[in-house]
N, C-alpha and C positions, 0 to 999 in steps of 0.2 A: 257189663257182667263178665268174669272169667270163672275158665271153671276148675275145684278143686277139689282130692281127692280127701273125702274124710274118714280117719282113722280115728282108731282109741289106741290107748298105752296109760296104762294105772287110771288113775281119774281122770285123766286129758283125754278132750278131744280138740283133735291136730286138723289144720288142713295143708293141703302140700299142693301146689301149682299144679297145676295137672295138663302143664303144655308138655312138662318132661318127664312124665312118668310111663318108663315104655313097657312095665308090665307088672301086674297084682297076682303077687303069689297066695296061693291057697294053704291053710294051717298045712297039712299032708308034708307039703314043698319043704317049709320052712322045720320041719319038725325036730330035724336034728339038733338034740342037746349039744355037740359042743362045737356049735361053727362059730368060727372066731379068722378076725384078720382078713383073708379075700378067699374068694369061691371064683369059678370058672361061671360064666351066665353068656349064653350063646355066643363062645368063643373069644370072650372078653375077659378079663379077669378085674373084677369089682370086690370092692371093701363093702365088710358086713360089720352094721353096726347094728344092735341091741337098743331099741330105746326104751328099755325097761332099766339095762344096765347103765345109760346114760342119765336115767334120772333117777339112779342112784340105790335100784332094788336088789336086797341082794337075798331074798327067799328063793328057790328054785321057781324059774320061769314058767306060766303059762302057757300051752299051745300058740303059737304067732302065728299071724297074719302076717304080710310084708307087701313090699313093691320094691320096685327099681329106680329109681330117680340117673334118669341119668342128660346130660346140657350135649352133649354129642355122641357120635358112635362108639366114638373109642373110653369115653370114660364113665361112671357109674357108681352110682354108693347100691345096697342092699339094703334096705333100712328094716327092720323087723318090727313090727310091733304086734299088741294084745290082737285086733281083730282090724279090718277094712271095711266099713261102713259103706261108700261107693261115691259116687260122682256129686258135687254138691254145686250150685251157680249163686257164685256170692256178687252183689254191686259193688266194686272195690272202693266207692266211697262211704258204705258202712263199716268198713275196718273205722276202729279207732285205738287212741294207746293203752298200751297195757296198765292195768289198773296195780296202784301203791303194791298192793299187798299179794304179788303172786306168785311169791316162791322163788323153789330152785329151777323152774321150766324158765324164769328172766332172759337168760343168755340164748334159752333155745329159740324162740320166740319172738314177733317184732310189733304184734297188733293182735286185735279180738273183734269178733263180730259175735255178738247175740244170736244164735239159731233163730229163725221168725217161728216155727212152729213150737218148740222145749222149753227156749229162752236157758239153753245150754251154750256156757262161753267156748265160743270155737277160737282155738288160737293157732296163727298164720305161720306155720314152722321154717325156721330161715335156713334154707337148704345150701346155701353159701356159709354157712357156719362149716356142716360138715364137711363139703367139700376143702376147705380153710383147714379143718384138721385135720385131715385126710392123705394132702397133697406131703410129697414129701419129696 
């Protein structure tokens, strides 16, 4: 079993590894319309990215939720999304692959597990993506 942080963003519900997420920001935090590019987050300076804007919305944004995803001290994305669900313990051999028909989320994403209570597809957000787009 590992355990993962579940989020939403549009109809998606995400999960994100939750060895590296060193903190969940509350709507409040994240409220500011127009942070774009990197922000200051306890003395680090971390890339904010929108995954409303990454999958492609372009109405003016809902209230976000967020976290921090970040693989060591010094480095860190901000990831924003619609809301933060909270801690979830999936058996990493119920991932399976992603089904023919699912969109523009393809690239973001690398697997899906079934929720056991909803039977809501939770899909495994590949957080080496962003860092990959990130790095510069």
């Amino acid at each position: 079993m590992s355990g993962y942080l579940h989020i939403v963003c549009l109809p998606y519900h995400l999960l994100v590894d939750a060895r590296h997420v060193r903190e969940v920001l509350e709507s409040e935090v994240t409220d500011a319309r127009n942070i774009h590019g990197c922000c200051l987050w306890h003395d680090n300076s971390v890339r904010v990215l929108d995954l409303r804007i990454t999958l492609g919305e372009t109405a003016p944004p809902l209230p976000h939720g967020g976290l921090v995803f970040a693989e060591s001290e010094t480095d860190g994305i901000m990831l924003l999304c619609d809301k933060v669900l909270g801690f979830v313990q999936v058996d990493d051999s119920d991932f399976s692959n992603l089904p023919h028909s699912i969109g523009q989320i393809a690239n973001l994403v690398d697997a899906v597990v079934p929720d056991a209570t909803t039977g809501q597809l939770l899909f495994h957000l590949k957080m080496a993506r962003f860092f990959a787009a990130t790095s510069g």
